[in-house]
C-alpha positions in Angstrom: 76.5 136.0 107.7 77.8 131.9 106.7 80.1 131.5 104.3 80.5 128.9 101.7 83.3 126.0 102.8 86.0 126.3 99.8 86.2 129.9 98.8 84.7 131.2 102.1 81.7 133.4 99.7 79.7 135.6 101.9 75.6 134.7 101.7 72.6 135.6 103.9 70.7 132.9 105.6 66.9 133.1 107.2 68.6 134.7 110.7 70.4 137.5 109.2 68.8 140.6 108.6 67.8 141.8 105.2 70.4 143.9 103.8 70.9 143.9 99.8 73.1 146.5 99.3 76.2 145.1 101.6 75.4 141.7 100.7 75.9 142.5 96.8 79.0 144.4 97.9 81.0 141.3 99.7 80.1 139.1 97.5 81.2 141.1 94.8 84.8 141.7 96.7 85.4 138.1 97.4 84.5 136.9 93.9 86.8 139.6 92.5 90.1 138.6 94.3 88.9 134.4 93.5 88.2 135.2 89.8 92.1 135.3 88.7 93.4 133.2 91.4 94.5 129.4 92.1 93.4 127.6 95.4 95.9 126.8 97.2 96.9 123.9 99.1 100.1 122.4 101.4 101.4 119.5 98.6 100.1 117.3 96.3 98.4 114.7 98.3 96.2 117.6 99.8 95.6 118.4 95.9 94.5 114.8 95.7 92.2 114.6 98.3 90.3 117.3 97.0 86.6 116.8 95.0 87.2 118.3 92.1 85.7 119.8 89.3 86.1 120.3 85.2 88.9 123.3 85.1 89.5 123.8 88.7 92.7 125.3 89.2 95.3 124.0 92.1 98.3 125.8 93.2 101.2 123.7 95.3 102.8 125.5 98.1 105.4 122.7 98.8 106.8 123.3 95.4 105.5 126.1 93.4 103.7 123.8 90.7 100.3 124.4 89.1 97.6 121.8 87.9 94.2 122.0 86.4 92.0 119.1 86.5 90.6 118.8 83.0 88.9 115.2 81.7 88.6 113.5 84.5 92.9 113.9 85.4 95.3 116.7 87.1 97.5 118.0 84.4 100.1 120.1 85.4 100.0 123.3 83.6 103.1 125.3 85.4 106.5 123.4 87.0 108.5 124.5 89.6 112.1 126.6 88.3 115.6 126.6 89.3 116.5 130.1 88.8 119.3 130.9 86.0 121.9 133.4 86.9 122.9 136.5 85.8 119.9 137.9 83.9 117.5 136.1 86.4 116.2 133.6 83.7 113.3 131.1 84.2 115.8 128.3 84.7 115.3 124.5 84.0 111.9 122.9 85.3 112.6 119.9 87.8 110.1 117.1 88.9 111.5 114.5 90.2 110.3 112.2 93.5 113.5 109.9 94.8 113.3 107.5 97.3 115.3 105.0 99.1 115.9 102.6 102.1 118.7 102.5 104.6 117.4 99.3 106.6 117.5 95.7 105.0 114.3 94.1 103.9 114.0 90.4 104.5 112.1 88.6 101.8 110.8 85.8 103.8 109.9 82.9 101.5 111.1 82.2 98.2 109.0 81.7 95.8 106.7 84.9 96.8 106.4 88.6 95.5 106.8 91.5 97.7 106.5 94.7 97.2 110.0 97.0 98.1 110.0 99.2 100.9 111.3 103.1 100.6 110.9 105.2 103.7 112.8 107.6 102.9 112.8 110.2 100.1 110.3 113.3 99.0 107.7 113.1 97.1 107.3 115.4 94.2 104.5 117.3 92.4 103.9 114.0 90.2 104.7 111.2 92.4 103.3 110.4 95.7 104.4 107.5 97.7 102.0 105.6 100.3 102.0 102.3 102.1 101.4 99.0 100.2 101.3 95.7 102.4 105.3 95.9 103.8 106.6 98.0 101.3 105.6 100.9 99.2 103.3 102.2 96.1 103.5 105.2 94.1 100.8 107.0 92.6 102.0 108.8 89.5 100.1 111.5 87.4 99.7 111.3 83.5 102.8 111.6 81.8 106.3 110.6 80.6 109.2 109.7 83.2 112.3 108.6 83.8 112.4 105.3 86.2 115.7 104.5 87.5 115.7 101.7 90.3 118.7 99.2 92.0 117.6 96.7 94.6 120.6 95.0 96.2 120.4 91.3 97.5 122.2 90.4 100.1 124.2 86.7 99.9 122.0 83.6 99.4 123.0 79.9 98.7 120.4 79.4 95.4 118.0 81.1 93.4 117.2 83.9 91.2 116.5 87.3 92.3 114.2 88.8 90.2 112.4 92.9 90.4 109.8 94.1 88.6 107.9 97.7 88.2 104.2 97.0 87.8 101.2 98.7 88.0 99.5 98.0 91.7 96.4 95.7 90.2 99.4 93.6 89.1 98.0 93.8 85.3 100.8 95.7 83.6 104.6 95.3 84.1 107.3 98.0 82.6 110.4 97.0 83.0 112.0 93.9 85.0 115.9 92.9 86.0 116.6 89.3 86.8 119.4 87.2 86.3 120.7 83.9 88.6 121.4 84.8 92.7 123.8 83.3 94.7 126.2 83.0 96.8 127.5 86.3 96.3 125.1 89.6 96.7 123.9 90.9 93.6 121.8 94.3 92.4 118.9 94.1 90.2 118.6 97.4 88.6 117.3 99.0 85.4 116.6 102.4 83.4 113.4 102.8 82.2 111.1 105.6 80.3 107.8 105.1 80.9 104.4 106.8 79.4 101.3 106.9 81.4 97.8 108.5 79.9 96.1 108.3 83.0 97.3 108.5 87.1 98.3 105.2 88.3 99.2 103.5 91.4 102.9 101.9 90.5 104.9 99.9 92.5 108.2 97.5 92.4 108.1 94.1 93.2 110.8 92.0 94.3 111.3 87.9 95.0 114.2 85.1 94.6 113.1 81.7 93.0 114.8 79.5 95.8 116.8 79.3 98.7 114.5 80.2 101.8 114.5 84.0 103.3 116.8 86.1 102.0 117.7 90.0 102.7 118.6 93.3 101.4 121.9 94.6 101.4 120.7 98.5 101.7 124.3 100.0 102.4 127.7 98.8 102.6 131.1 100.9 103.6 131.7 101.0 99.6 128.1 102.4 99.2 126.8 104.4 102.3 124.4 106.2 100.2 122.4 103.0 99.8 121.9 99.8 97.1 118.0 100.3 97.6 116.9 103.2 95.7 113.9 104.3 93.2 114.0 107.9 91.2 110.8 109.4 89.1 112.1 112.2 86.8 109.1 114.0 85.1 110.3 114.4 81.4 106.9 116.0 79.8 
């Protein structure tokens, strides 16, 4: 007897004996415990990589959230809760993907964009990170955020140090912080809501005008929780 490869349906094929009855029966069985159910998968880039189709239904085992892919997008139809005391309440829903970066980041010639680099951090049910040239992209689902980003330069002679959130084709910018560098370390930071109607690959950008290579400053004995740091906090 094979089996069909997502939900694992029972069918006969030319080698199997011909046997109606129990055929109608586990087929019946396995369709009955798939008609109310989600599939289920590890996180949300395994919901990503998935083909699929008009009012499929995703459950998230990393975080408890549910989607439903409906025109052509995953829209998330159930968030993850912090539970509420006492009476055991539904809590307050909570998406939000943070990342940062403990190691400097030399930008090596001025004049040229690159793109920030955040190792570490957790992705959440809207925001996944992946690898763009030596930093980092995000891909974000349809909806409204909460950006909040601070990318400290370390101390240069000249120049202006300049960061930038943009969409990853370069075509749309949201929000930039830029002011003159020099000699002194500096952050570049800003707070930023953001609407998206459609997923998008987002990442932030990052140069200095003049003044050869310049670095980083990711921590400091003031700040051991780190100058380089991006947050994504789903707000609808």
């Amino acid at each position: 007897m094979a089996v069909t490869p997502r939900f694992a349906l029972p069918y006969q094929t030319e080698n199997d004996a011909p046997d109606g009855p129990d055929l109608g029966e586990g087929l019946a069985t396995a369709l009955d415990v798939l008609l109310s159910r989600a599939l289920p998968v590890a996180n949300a880039a395994a919901r990503i990589a998935l083909t699929p189709y008009e009012g499929m239904l995703v459950a998230q085992n990393d975080d408890f959230s549910g989607w439903i892919y409906l025109v052509g997008a995953w829209r998330q139809v159930f968030f993850p809760s912090l539970g509420g005391g006492g009476g055991g309440g539904g809590g307050t829903s909570l998406d939000v993907a943070a990342y940062s970066n403990s190691a400097n980041q030399t930008f090596g010639t001025s004049g040229t964009e690159y793109p920030v680099a955040f190792p570490q951090g957790n992705d959440s049910a809207s925001v996944v990170r992946s690898t763009r040239g030596v930093g980092h992209k995000f891909t974000v689902q349809p909806g409204t955020y909460h950006v909040d980003t601070n990318v400290r330069f370390g101390a240069g002679a000249a120049g202006s140090r300049f960061i930038g959130l943009r969409t990853s084709d370069d075509v749309i910018q949201f929000a930039t912080a830029q002011n003159d560098g020099g000699p002194a370390a500096a952050n570049r930071n800003f707070a930023k809501v953001i609407t998206l109607a459609s997923a998008a690959d987002l990442y932030l950008v990052a140069s200095q005008s003049s003044g050869g290579s310049l670095s980083t400053q990711a921590t400091s004995t003031q700040n051991p929780s780190g100058y380089v740091q991006i947050t994504f906090a789903r707000l609808g």
